[in-house]
C-alpha positions in Angstrom: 22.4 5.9 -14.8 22.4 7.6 -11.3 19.8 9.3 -8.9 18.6 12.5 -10.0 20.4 16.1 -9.5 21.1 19.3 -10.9 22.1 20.2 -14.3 25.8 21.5 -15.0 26.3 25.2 -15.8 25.1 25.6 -19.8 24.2 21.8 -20.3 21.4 21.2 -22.5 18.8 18.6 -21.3 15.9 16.5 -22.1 13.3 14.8 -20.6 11.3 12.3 -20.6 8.3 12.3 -17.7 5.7 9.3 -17.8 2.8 9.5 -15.4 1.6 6.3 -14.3 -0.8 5.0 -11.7 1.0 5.2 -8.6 4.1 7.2 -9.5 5.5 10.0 -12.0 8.9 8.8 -13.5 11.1 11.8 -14.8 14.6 11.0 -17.1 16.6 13.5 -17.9 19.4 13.3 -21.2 22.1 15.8 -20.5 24.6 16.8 -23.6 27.3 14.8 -22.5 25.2 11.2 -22.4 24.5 11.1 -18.7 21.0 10.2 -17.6 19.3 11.1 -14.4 16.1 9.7 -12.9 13.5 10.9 -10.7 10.6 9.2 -9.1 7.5 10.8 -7.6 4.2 9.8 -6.0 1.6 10.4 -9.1 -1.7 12.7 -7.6 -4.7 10.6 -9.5 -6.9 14.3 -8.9 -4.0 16.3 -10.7 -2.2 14.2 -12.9 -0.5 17.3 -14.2 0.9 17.9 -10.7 3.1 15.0 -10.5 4.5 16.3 -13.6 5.9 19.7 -12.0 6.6 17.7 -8.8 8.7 15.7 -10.8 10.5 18.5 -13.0 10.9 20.4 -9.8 12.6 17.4 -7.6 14.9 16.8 -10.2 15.9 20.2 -10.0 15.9 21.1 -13.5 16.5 25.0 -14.4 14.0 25.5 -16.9 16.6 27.6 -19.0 18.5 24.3 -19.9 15.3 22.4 -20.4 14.8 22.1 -24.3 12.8 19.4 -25.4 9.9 17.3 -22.6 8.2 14.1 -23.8 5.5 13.0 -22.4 3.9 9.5 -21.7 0.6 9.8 -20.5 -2.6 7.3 -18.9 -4.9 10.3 -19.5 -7.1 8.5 -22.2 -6.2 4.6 -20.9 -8.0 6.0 -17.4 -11.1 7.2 -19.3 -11.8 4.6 -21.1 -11.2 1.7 -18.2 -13.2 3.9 -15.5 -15.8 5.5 -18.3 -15.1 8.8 -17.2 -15.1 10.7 -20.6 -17.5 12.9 -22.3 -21.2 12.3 -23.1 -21.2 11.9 -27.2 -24.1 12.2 -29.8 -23.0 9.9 -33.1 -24.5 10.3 -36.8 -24.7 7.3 -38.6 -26.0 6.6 -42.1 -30.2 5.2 -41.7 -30.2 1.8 -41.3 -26.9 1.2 -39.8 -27.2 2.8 -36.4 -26.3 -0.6 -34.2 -23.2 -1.2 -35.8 -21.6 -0.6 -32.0 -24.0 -3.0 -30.5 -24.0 -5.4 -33.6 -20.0 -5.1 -33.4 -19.1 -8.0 -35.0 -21.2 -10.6 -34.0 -18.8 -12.6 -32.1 -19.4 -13.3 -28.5 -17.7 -12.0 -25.7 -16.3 -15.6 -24.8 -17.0 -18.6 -27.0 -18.7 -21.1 -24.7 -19.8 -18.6 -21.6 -23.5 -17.6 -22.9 -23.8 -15.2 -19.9 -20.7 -12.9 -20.6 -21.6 -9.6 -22.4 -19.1 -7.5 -24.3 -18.3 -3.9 -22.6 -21.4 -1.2 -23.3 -20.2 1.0 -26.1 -19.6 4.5 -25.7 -22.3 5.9 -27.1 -26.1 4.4 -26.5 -28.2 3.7 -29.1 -31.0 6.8 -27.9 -27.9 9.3 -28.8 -27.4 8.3 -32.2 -29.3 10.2 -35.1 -29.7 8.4 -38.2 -28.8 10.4 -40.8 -30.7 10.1 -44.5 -28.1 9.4 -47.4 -26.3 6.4 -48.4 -23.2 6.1 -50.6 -21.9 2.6 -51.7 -18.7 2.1 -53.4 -18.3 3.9 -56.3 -21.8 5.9 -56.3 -24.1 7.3 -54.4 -27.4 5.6 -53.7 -29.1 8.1 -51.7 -28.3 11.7 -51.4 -28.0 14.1 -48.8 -30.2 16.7 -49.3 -29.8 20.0 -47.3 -33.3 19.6 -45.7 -31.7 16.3 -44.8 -28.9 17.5 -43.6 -30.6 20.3 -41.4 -32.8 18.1 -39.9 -29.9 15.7 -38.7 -28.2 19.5 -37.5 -31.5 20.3 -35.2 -32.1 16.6 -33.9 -27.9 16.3 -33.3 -28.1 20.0 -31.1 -30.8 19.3 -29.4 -29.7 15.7 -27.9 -26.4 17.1 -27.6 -28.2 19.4 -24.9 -30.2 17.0 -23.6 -27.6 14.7 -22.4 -24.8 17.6 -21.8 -22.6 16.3 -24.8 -19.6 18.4 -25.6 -18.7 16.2 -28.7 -20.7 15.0 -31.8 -19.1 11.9 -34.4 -20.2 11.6 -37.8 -19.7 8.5 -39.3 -21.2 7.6 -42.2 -21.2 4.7 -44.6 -18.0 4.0 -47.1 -17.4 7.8 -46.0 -13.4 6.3 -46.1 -13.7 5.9 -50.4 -16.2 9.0 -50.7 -16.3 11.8 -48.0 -18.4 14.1 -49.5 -21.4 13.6 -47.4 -19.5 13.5 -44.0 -17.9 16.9 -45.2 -21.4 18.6 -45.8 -22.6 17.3 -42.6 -19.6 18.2 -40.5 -19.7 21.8 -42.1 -23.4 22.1 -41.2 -23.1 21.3 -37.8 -20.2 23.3 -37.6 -21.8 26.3 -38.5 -25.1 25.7 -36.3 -22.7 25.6 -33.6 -20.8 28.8 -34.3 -23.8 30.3 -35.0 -25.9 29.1 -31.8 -22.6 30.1 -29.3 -22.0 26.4 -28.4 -19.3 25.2 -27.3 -19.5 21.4 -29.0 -16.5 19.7 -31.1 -17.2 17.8 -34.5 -15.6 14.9 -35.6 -15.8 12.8 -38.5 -14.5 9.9 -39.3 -12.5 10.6 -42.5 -10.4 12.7 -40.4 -10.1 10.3 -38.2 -9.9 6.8 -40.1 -10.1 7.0 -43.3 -10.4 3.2 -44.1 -12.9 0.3 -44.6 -14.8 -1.6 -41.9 -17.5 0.3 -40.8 -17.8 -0.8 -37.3 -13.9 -0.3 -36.2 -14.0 3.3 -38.0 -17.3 4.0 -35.9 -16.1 2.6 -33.0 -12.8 4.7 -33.2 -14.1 7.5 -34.0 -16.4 7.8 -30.7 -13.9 6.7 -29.2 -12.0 10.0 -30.3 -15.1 12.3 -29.3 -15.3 10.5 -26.1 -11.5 11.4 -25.2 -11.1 14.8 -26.8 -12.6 16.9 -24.1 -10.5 15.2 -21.8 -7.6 15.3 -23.6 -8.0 19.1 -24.8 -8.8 20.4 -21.0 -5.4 18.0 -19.8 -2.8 19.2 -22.5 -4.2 22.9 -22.3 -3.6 23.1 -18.4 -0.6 21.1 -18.6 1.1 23.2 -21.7 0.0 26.2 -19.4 1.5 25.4 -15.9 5.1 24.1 -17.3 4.4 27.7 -19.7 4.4 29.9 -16.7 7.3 28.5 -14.8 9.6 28.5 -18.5 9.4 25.2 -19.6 8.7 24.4 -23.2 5.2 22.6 -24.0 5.6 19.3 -24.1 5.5 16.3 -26.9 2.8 13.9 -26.5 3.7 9.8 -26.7 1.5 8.0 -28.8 0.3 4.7 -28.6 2.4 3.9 -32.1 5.9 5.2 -30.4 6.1 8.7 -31.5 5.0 11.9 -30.1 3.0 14.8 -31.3 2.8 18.5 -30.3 0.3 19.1 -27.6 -2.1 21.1 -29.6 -2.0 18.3 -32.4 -2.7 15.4 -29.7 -5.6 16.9 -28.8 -7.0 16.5 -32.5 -5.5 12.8 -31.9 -6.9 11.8 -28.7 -7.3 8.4 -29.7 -4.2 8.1 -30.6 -2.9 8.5 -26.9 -4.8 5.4 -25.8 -1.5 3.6 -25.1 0.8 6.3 -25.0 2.7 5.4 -21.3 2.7 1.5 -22.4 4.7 2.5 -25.5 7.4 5.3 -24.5 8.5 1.9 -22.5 8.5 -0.6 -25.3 10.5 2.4 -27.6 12.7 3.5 -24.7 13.5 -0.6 -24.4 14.1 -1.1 -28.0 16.8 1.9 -28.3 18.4 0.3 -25.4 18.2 -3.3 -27.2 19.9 -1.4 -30.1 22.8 0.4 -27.7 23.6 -3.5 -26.9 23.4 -4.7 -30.6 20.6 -7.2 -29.7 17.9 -7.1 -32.6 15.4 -9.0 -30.6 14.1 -9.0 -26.6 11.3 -9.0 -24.9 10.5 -5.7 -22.4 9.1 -5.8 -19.3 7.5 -2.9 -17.2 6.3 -3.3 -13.9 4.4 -0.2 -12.9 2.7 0.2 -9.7 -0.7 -1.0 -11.5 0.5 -3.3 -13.9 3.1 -5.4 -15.6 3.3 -4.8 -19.8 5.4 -7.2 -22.3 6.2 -6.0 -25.2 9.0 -7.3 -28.6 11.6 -5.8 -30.1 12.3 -7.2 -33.4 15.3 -6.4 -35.7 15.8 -3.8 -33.4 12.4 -1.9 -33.4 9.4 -2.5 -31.3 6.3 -4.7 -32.6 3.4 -2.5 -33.8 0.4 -3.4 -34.6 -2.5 -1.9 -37.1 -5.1 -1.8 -33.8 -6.3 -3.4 -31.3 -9.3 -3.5 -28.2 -8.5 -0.9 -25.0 -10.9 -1.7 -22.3 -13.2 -3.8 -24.7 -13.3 -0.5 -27.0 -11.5 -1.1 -30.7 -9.5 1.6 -31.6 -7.9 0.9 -35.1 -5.0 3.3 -35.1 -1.2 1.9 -34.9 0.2 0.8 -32.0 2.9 -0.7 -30.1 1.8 -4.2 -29.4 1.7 -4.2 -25.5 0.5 -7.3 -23.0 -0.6 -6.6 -19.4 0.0 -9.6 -18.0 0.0 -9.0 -14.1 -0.6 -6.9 -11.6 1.9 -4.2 -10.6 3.7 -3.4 -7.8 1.4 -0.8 -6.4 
């Protein structure tokens, strides 16, 4: 591994680029095995930024560039500073404090005082929506009045409170959708027809499992980061687009990567998405050296991550809290121990 430079005439390259608190690392694969790194100062205003700053210091024609992935903080940022979007939930009637019920254990076992972490939405912006389906029936059906009074109430807090997002999560809506579907549809179409510019989501299409409070608590957790996410990726995708760089794959917090325009439908998935490109990264080099099991370390300039590598692939996990919020989506299981070095 050496310091970065230029690409050989006709050599095929690709990168990795993981923006971090304090700085934007860039490694570039060339065709014949080499790798080149190249470290920049990260801009917290324009976290795009340090990726161009990074492409461009490595001096990387864009010609020979054919694949970018991308590790990214975007979504850890927003949900450690609360900087995402306003969200209106729909929950089924009756069940409306499942985020503030959560469940039912305390924030630390013999401090009385500690609270748990506010959820992301309040309990004034969530509509309770009339139906109820238990497993295997439906006990209480949602009528289309029903369904067009949740639309009106839904608008109309949405712009009260400037929400760009609206989650639907309704009870057992994992075994039987069919009431999600009709709401989502109806607000859908009040939104199309009304000119708003508001996003949907429901939490079938986002978690289709049981547990009612982690797939509540994920899914707002997706509407909170989708705005976000969407207005990051689109600007991003743009700016490498106009200097002839391919869009790039997102890192997710399970170790893989998605296509831009599909992360955006997965913001949630991204919560970890730096942490993990360096627990992945590790394991293949574990592999390289034939050891099946180690334990990674990454010291970025905010903080210090552990992660395993076991029989040769990195530990993951079915979910987990991320700044007090559960998000029940895979992961790679990832420790901040420390501070960083920043």
């Amino acid at each position: 591994m050496t310091a970065s430079s230029g690409v050989a005439a006709g050599q095929r390259v690709a990168v990795g680029i993981d923006v971090g608190g304090t700085f934007t690392d860039l490694a570039a694969l060339h065709a014949d095995g080499t790798v080149h790194t190249t470290k920049v100062l990260s801009v917290p205003v324009d976290r795009a930024q340090g990726v161009l700053d990074a492409l461009a210091a490595a001096e990387l024609p864009p010609d020979r560039l054919v694949y970018i992935a991308h590790g990214t903080t975007v979504v850890t940022n927003l949900l450690l500073e609360r900087r995402g979007s306003p969200v209106v939930a729909c929950a089924t009637r009756g069940f409306t404090d499942l985020l503030e019920l959560r469940r039912q254990e305390r924030a630390a076992l013999y401090d009385l005082s500690r609270q748990h972490v506010a959820p992301l939405v309040s309990r004034e912006h969530i509509v309770a929506v009339p139906e109820r389906v238990a497993p295997g029936e439906v006990v209480e059906p949602l009528t289309e009045a029903g369904a067009a009074q949740v639309v009106d109430e839904a608008l109309a807090m949405a712009a009260a409170s400037g929400a760009h997002t609206i989650a639907v999560t309704l009870l057992h809506a994992y075994g039987d959708a069919t009431h999600e579907q009709r709401l989502g549809a109806a607000l859908r179409e009040a939104i199309a027809a009304r000119a708003l510019s508001i996003d949907v989501v429901t939490s079938h299409e986002v978690l289709p499992e049981i547990r009612e409070y982690e797939r509540m608590a994920t899914t707002v957790a997706e509407a909170y980061a989708r705005p976000s996410v969407r207005r990051y990726l689109a600007g991003l995708s743009s700016r490498l687009g106009e200097r002839g760089y391919p869009a790039p794959r997102v890192m997710t917090s399970a170790g893989g990567t998605l296509e831009a325009h599909d992360a955006v439908q997965h913001a949630a998935a991204l919560a970890l998405s730096g942490p993990a490109g360096g627990v992945t990264g590790a394991a293949a080099i574990a592999r390289a050296l034939g050891m099946a099991r180690a334990l990674t370390i990454d010291i970025g300039g905010t903080s210090a991550d552990v992660g395993l590598v076991d029989d040769g692939e990195p530990l993951v996990e079915r979910g987990g809290g991320v700044a007090g919020i559960p998000i029940a989506l895979p992961r790679v299981l990832v420790e901040a121990v420390a501070a960083g070095g920043g």
